[in-house]
Structure formats: structure tokens, C-alpha cells
PDB file of N, CA, C and O in Angstrom, chain B, residues numbered from 101:
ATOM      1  N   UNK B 101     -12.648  -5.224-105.745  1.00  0.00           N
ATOM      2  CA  UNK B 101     -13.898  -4.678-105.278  1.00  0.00           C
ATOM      3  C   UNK B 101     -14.048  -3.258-105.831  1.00  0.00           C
ATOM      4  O   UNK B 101     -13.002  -2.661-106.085  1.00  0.00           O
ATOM      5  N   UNK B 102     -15.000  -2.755-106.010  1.00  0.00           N
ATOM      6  CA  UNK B 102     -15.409  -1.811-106.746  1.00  0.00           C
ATOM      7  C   UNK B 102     -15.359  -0.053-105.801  1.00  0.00           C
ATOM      8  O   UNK B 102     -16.363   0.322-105.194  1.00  0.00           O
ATOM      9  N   UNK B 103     -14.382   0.603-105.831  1.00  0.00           N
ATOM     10  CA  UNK B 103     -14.734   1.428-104.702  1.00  0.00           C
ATOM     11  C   UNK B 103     -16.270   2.431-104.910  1.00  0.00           C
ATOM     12  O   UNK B 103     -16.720   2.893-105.959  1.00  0.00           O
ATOM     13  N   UNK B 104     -16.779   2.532-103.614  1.00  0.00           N
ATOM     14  CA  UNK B 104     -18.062   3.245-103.721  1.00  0.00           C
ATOM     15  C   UNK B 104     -18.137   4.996-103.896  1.00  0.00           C
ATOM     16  O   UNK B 104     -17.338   5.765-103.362  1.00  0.00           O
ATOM     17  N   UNK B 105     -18.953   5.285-104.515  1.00  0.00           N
ATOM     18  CA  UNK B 105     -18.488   6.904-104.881  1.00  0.00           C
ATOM     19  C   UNK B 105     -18.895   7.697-103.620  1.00  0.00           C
ATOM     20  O   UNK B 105     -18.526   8.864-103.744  1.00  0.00           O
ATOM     21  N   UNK B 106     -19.549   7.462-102.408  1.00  0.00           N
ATOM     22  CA  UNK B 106     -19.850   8.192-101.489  1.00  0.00           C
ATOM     23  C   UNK B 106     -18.399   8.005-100.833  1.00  0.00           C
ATOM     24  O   UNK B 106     -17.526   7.157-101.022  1.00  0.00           O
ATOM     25  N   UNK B 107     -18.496   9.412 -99.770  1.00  0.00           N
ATOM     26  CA  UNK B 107     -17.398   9.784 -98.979  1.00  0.00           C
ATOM     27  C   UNK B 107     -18.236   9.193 -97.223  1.00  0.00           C
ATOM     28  O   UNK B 107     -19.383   8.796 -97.015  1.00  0.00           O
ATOM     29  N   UNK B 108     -17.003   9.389 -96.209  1.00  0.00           N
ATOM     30  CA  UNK B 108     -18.596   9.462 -95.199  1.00  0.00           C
ATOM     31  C   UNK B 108     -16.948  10.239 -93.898  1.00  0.00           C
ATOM     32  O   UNK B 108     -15.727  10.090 -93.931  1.00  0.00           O
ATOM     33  N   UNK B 109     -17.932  11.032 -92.943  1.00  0.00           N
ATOM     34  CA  UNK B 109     -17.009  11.694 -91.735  1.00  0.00           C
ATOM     35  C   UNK B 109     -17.025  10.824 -90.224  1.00  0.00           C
ATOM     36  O   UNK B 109     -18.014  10.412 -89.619  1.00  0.00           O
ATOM     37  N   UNK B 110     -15.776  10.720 -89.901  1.00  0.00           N
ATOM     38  CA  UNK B 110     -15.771   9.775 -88.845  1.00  0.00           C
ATOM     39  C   UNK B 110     -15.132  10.121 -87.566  1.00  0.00           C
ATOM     40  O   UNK B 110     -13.960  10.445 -87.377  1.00  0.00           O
ATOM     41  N   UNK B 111     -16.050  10.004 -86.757  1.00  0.00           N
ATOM     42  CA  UNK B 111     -15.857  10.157 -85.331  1.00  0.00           C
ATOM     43  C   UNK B 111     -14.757   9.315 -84.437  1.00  0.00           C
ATOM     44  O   UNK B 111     -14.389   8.209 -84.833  1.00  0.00           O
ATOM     45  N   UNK B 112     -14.424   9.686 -83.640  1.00  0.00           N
ATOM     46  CA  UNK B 112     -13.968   8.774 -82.686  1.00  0.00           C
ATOM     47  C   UNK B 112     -15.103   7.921 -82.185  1.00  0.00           C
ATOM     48  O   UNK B 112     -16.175   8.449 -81.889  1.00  0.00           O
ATOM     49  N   UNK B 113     -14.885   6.448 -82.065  1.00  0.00           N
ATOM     50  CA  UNK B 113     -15.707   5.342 -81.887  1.00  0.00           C
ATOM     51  C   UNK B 113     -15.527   4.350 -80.922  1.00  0.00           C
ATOM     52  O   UNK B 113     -14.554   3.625 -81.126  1.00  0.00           O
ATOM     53  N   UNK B 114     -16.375   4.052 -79.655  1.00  0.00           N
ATOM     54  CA  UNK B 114     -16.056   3.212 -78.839  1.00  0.00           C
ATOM     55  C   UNK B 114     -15.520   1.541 -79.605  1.00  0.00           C
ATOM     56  O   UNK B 114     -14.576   0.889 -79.158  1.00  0.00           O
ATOM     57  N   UNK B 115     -16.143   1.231 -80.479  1.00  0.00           N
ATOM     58  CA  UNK B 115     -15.780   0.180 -81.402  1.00  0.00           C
ATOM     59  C   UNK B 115     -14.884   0.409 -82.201  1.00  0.00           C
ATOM     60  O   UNK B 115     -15.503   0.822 -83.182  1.00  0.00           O
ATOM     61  N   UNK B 116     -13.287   0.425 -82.573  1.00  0.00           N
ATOM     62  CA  UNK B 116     -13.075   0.424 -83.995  1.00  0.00           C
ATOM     63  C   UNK B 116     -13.179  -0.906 -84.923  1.00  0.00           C
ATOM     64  O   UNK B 116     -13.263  -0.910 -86.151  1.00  0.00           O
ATOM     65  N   UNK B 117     -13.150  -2.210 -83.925  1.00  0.00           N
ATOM     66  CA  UNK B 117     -13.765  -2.870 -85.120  1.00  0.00           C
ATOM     67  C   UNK B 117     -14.970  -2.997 -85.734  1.00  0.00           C
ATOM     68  O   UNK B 117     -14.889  -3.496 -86.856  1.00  0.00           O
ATOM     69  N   UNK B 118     -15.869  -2.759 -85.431  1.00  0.00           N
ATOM     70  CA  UNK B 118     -17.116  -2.398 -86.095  1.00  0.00           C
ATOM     71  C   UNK B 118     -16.811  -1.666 -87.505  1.00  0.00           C
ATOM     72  O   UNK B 118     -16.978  -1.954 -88.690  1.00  0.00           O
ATOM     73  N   UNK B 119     -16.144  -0.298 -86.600  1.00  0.00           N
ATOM     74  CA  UNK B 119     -16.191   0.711 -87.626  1.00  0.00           C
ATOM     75  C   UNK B 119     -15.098   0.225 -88.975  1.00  0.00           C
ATOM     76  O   UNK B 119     -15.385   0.652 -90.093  1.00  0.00           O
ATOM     77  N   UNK B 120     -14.148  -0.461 -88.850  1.00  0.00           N
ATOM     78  CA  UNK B 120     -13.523  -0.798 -89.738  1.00  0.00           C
ATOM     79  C   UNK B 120     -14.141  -2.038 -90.590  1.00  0.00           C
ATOM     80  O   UNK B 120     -14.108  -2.268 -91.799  1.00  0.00           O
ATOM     81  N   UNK B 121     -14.678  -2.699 -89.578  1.00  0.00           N
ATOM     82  CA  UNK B 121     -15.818  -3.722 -90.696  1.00  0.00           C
ATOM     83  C   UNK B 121     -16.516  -2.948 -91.705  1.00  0.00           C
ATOM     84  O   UNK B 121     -16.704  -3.180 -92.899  1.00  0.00           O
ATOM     85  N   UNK B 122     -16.871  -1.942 -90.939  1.00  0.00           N
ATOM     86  CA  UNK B 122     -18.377  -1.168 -91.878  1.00  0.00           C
ATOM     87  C   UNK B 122     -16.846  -0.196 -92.992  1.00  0.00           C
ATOM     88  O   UNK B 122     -16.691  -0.423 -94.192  1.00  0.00           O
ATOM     89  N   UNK B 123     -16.302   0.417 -92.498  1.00  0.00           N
ATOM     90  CA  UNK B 123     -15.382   0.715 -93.755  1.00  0.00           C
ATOM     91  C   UNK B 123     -15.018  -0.119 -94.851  1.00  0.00           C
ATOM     92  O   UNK B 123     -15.101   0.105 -96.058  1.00  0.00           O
ATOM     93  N   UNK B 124     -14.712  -0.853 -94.399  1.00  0.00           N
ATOM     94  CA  UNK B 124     -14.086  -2.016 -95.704  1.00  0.00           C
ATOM     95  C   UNK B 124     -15.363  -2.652 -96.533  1.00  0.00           C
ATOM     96  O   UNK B 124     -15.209  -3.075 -97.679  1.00  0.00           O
ATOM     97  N   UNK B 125     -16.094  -2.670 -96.145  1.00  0.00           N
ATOM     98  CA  UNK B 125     -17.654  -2.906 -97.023  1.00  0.00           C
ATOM     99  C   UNK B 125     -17.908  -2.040 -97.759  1.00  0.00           C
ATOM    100  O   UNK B 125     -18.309  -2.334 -98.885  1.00  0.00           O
ATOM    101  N   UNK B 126     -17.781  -0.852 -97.421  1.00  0.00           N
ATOM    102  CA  UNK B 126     -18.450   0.369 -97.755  1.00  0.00           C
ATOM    103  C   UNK B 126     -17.475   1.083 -99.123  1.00  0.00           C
ATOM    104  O   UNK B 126     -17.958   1.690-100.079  1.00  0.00           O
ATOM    105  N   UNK B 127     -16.297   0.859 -98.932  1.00  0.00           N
ATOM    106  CA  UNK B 127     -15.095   1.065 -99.025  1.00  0.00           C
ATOM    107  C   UNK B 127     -15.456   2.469-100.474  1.00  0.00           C
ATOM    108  O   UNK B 127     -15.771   2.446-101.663  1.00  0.00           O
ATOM    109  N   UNK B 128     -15.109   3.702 -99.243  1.00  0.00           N
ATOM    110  CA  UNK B 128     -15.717   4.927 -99.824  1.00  0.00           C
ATOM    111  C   UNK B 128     -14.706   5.301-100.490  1.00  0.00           C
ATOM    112  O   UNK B 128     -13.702   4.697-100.114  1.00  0.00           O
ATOM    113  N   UNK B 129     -14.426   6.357-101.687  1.00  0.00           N
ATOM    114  CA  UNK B 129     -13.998   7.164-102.172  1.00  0.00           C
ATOM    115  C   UNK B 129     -12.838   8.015-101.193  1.00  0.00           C
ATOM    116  O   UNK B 129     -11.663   8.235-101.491  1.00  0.00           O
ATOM    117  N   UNK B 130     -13.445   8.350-100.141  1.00  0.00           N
ATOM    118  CA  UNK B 130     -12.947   9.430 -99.115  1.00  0.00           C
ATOM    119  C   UNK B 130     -13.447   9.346 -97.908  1.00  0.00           C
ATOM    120  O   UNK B 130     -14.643   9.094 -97.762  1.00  0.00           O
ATOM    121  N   UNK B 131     -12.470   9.576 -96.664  1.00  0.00           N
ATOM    122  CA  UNK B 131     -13.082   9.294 -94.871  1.00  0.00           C
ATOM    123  C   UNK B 131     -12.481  10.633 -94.688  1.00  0.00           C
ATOM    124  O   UNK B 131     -11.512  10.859 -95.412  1.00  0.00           O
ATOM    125  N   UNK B 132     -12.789  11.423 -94.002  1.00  0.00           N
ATOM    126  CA  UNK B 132     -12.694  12.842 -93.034  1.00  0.00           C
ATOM    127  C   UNK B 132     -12.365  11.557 -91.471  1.00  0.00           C
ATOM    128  O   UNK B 132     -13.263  10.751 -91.224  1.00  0.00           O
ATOM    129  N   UNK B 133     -11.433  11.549 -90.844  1.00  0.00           N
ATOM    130  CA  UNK B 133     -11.772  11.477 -89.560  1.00  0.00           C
ATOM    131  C   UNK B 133     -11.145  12.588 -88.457  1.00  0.00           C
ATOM    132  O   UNK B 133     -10.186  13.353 -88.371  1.00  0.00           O
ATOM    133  N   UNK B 134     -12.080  12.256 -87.831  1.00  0.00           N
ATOM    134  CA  UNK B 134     -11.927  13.642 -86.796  1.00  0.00           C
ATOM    135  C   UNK B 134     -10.993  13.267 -85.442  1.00  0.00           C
ATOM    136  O   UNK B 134     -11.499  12.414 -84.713  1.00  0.00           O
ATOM    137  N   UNK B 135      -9.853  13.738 -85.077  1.00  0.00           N
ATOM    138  CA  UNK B 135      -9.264  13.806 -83.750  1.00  0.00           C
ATOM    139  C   UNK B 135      -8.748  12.301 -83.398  1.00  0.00           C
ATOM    140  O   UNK B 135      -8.604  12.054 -82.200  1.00  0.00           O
ATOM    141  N   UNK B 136      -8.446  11.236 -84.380  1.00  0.00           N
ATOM    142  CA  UNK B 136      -8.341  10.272 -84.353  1.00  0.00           C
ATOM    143  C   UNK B 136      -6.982   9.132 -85.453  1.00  0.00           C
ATOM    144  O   UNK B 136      -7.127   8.225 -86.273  1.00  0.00           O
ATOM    145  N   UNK B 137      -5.927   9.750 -84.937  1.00  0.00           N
ATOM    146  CA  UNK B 137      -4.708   9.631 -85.720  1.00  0.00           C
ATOM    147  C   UNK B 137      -4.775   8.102 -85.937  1.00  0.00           C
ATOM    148  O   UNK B 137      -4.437   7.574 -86.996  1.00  0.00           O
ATOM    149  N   UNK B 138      -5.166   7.526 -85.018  1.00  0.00           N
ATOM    150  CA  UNK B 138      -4.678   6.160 -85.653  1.00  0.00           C
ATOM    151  C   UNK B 138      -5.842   5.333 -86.236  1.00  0.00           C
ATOM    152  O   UNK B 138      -5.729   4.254 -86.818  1.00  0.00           O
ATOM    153  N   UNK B 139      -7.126   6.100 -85.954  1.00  0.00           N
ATOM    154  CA  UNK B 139      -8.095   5.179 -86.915  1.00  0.00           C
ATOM    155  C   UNK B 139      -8.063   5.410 -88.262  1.00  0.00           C
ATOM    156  O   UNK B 139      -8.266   4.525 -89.093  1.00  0.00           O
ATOM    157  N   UNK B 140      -7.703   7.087 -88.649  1.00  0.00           N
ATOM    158  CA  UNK B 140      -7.284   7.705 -89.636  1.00  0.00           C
ATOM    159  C   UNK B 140      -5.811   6.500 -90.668  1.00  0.00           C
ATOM    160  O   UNK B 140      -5.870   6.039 -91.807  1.00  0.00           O
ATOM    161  N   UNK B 141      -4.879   6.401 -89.786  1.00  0.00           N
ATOM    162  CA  UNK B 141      -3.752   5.406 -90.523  1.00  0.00           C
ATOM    163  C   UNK B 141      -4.371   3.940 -90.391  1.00  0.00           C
ATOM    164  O   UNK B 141      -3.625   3.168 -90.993  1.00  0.00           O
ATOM    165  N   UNK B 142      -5.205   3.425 -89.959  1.00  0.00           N
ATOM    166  CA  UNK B 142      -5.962   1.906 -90.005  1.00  0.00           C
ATOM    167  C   UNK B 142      -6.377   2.108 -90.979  1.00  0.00           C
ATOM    168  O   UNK B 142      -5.833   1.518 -91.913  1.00  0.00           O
ATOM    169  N   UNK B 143      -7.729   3.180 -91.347  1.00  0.00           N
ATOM    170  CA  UNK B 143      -8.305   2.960 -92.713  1.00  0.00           C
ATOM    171  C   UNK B 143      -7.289   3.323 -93.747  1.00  0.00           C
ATOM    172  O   UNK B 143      -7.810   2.995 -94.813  1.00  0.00           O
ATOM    173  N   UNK B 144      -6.315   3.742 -93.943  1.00  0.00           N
ATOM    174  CA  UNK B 144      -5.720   4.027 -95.282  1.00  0.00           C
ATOM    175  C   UNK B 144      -4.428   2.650 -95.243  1.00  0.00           C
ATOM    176  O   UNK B 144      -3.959   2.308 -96.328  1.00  0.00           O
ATOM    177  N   UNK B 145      -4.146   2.244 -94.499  1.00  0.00           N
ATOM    178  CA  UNK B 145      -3.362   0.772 -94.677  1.00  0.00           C
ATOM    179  C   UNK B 145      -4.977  -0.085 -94.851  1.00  0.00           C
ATOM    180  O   UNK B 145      -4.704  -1.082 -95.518  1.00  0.00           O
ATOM    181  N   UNK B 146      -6.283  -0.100 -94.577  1.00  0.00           N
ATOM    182  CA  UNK B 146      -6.573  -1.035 -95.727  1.00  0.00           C
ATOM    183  C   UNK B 146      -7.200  -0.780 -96.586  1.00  0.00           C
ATOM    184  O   UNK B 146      -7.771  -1.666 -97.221  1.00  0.00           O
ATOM    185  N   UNK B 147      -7.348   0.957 -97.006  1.00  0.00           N
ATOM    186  CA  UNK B 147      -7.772   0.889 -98.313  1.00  0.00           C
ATOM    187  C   UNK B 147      -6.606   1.839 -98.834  1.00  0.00           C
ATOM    188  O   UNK B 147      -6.191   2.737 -98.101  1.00  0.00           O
ATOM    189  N   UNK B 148      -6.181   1.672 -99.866  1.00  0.00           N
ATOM    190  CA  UNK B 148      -4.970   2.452-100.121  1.00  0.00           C
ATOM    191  C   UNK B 148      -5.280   3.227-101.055  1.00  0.00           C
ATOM    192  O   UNK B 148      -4.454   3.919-101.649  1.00  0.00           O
ATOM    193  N   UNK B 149      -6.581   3.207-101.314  1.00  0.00           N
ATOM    194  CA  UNK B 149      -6.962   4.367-102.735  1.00  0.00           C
ATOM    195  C   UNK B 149      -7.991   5.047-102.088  1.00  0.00           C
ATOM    196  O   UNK B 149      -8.483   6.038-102.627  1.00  0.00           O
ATOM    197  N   UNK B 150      -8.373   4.662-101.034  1.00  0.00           N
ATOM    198  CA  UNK B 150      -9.242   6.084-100.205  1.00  0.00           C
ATOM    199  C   UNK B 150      -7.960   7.269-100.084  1.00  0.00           C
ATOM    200  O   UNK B 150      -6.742   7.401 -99.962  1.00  0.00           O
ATOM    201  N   UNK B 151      -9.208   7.973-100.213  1.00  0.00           N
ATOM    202  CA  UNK B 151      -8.465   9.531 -99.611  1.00  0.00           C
ATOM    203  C   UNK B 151      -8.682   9.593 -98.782  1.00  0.00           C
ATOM    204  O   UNK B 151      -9.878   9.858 -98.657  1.00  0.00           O
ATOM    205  N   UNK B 152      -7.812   9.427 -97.269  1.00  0.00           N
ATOM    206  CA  UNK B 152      -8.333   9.624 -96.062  1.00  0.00           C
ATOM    207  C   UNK B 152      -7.453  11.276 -95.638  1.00  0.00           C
ATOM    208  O   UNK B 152      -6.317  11.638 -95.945  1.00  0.00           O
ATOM    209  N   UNK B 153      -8.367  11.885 -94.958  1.00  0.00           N
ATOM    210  CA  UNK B 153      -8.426  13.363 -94.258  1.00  0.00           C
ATOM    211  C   UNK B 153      -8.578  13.432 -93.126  1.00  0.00           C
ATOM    212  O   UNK B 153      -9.714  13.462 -92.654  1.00  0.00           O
ATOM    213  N   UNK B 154      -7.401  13.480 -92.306  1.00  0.00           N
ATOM    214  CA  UNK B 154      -7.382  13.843 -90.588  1.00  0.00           C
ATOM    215  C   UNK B 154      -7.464  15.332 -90.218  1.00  0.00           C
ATOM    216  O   UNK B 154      -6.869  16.362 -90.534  1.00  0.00           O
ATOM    217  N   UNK B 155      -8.223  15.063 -89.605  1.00  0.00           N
ATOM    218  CA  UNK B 155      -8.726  16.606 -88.949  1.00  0.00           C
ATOM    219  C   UNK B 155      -8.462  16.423 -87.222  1.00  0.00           C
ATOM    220  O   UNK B 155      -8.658  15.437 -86.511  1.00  0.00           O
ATOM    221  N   UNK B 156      -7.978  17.685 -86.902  1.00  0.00           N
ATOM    222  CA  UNK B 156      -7.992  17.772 -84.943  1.00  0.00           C
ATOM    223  C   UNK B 156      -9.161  19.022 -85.249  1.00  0.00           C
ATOM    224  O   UNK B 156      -9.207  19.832 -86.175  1.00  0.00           O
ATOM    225  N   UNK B 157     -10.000  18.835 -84.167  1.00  0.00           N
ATOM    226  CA  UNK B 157     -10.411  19.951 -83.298  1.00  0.00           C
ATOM    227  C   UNK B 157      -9.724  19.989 -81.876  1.00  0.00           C
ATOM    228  O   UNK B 157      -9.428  19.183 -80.994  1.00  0.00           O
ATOM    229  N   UNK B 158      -9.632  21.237 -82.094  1.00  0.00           N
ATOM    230  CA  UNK B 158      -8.493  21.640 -80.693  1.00  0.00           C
ATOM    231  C   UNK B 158      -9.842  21.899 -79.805  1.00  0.00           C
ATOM    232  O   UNK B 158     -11.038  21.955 -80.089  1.00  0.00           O
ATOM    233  N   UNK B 159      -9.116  22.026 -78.641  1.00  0.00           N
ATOM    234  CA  UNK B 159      -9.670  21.923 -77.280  1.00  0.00           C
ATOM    235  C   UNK B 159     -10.296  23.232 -77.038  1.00  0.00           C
ATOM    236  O   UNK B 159      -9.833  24.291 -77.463  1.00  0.00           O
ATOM    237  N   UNK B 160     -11.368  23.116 -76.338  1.00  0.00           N
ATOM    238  CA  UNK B 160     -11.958  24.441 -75.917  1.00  0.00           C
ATOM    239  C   UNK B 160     -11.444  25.349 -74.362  1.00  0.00           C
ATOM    240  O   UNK B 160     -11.534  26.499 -73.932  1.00  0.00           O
ATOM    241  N   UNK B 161     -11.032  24.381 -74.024  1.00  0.00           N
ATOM    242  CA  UNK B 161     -10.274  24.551 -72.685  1.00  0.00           C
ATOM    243  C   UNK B 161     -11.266  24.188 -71.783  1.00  0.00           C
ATOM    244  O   UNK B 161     -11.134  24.570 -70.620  1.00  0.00           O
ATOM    245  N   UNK B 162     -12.327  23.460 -72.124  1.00  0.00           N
ATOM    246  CA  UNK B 162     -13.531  23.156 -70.942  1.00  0.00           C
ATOM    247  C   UNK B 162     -13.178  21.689 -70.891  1.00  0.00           C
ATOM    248  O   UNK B 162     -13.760  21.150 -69.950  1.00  0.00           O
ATOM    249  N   UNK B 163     -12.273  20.703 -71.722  1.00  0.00           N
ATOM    250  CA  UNK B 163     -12.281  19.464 -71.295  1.00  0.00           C
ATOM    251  C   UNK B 163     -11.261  19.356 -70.067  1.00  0.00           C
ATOM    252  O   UNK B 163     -10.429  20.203 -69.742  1.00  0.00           O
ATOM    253  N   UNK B 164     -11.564  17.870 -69.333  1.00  0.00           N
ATOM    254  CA  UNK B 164     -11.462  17.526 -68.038  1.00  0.00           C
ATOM    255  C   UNK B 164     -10.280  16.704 -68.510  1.00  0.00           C
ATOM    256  O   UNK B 164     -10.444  15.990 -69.500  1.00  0.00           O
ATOM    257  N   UNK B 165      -8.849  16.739 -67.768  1.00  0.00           N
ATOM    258  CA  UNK B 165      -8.037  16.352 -68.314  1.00  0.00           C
ATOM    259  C   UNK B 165      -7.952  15.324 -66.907  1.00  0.00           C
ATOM    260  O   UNK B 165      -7.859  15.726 -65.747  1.00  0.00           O
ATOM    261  N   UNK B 166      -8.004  14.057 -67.312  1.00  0.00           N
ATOM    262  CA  UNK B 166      -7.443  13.057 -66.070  1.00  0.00           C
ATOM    263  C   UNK B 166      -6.247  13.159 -65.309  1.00  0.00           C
ATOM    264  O   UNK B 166      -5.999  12.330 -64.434  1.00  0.00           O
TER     265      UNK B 166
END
């Protein structure tokens, strides 16, 4: 399959299979995901020539910790 030259930034997602459907279609160049270690290692075990980029944003100290 042909990889696509767009990149795209990814959220944490109530769905990850969705979102991994729509990855592997799409199957970008490069994923940014944000605060999300293991959707981050899902997409790069199935695309192995994306550049995937994990990012944390740290806490503001206003979240509600259960």
C-alpha cells in the first residue's frame, strides 16, 4: 500500500478501534499522539514506517484525580 504524504495529530479517543481503522487506511507519513502511550505503540506495530511522536501534556493541577 502506498503510504500517504499527510501527517495527522491524535487525541486520546473514546474508540480506538475506529481510530485505528481510520489509521491504517489513511496510513500517514507521521501521527503526533498526545498523552496516549499505548495508542501511540498500536499505531507503530501496524505501520512500521510511520513516524509515530508521543507527546505528554502534563497536568495543570486542576484535574480531578479519582
Amino acid at each position: 500500500m502506498t503510504q500517504s504524504r499527510i501527517s495527522i495529530n491524535v487525541h486520546p479517543v473514546p474508540d480506538k478501534g475506529k481510530l485505528m481503522t481510520f489509521v491504517r487506511a489513511l496510513n500517514p507519513r507521521g501521527v503526533v499522539v498526545l498523552n496516549a502511550t499505548d495508542t501511540a505503540r498500536d499505531i507503530k506495530d501496524a505501520l512500521p514506517d510511520c513516524e509515530v511522536i508521543f507527546r505528554f501534556k502534563g497536568g495543570t493541577g486542576e484535574e480531578k484525580v479519582a
